[in-house]
N, C-alpha and C positions, 0 to 999 in steps of 0.2 A: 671771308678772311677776318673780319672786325669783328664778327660773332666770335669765333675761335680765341683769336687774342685778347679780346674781353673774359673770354669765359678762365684762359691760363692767367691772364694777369689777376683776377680776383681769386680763382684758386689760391693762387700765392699768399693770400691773406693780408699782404700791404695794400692790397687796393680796395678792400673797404674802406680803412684807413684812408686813404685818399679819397675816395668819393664820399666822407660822410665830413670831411672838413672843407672841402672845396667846393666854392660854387658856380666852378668853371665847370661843361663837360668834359668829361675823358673824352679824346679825341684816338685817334688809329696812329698817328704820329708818336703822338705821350705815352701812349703804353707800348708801342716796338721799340723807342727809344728805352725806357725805362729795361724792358727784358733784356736788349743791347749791350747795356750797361754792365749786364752781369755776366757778359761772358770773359772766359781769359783772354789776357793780355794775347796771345799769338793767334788765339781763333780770331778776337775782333780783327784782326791784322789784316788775316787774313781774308775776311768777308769783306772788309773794306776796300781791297783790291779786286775782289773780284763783284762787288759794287761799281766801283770808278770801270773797269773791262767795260761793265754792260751788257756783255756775251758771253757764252761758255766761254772759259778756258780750259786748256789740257792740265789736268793736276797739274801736272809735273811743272810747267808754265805758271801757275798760280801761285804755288810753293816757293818759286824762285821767285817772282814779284815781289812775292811778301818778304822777300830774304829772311825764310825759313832754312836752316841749316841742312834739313831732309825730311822727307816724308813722313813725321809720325801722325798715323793714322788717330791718334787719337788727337789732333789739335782739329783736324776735320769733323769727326765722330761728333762734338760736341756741336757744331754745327749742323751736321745730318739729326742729330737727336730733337734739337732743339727746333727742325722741322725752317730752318732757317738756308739752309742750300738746296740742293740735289744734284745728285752723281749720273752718269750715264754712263753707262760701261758699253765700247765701241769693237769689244774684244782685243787689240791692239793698245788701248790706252782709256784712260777716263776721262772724261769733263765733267767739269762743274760750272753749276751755274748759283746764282741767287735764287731762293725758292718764287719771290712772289717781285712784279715789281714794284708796287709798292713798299716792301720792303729796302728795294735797293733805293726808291727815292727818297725815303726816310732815312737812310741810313747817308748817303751821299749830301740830301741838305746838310744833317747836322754835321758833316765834315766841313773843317777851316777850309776856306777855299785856296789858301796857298798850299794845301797840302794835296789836292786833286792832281794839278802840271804833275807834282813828281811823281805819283802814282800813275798817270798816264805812262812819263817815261821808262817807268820801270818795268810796267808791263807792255812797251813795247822793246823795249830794249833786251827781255828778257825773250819774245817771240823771237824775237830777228836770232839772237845768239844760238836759242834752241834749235832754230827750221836751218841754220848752218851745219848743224853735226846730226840733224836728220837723216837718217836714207829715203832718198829718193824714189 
C-alpha cells in the first residue's frame, strides 16, 4: 500500500516538491493525509464516518450518518475512484467499508477527538432508526 501511495502522491507532482525541500521522510501517514485533504467537503464526511464505524456499513446507513441529504452516487464514486472505500453488493443492499485500515487509522488519528463521540452517535443512532423500519 506505501508503495502505491508513494508512487500517486509523486505522480501528483507536489511531492517532488516536498521531498527535495524536506529532510524529514515522507511517511504513509503524510502522504494519505495530504491525498485526504483534497477530497470534497461531503466525500471526506463521509469517509470519516465510515472511518469512526470501523466496519462495513449499509450505504444507506452511512449516508444518513454523514447527514447526507440522499444518495448521490457521486459523493461516493470519488471515494471508490480514489481507491479509498469499497462497496459490496449483498444483492438486497450495499456496504461499504474503508479500503485499507491503515487508511482509516490515519484518517481517524488526524480526526479532533471531540469530534469521534458524535460520529460514534450518529452512526449508531442512525442503525437503530434504520433496523426500526426494516422488514424483518
Amino acid at each position: 500500500m506505501f508503495v502505491y501511495e508513494l508512487v500517486a502522491y509523486l505522480h501528483g507532482g507536489e511531492g517532488l516538491t516536498d521531498l527535495s525541500s524536506s529532510t524529514d521522510p515522507v511517511s504513509l501517514d503524510y502522504v494519505v493525509r495530504r491525498r485526504l485533504s483534497r477530497i470534497p467537503p461531503q466525500s471526506a464526511h463521509l469517509l470519516e464516518v465510515l472511518a469512526v464505524s470501523g466496519q462495513p456499513l449499509l450505504e444507506v446507513d452511512a449516508y444518513a450518518a454523514a447527514d447526507l441529504p440522499h444518495r448521490d452516487p457521486g459523493v461516493l464514486a470519488v471515494l471508490r475512484s480514489a481507491r479509498l472505500v469499497r462497496t459490496r453488493d449483498s444483492g438486497e443492499a450495499t456496504w461499504v467499508e474503508v479500503y485499507h485500515d491503515r487508511i482509516r487509522e490515519t484518517l481517524v488519528s488526524a480526526l479532533d477527538p471531540s469530534v469521534q463521540p458524535a460520529l460514534r452517535e450518529d452512526i449508531a443512532l442512525t442503525r437503530r432508526s434504520v433496523d426500526l423500519v426494516r422488514p424483518v
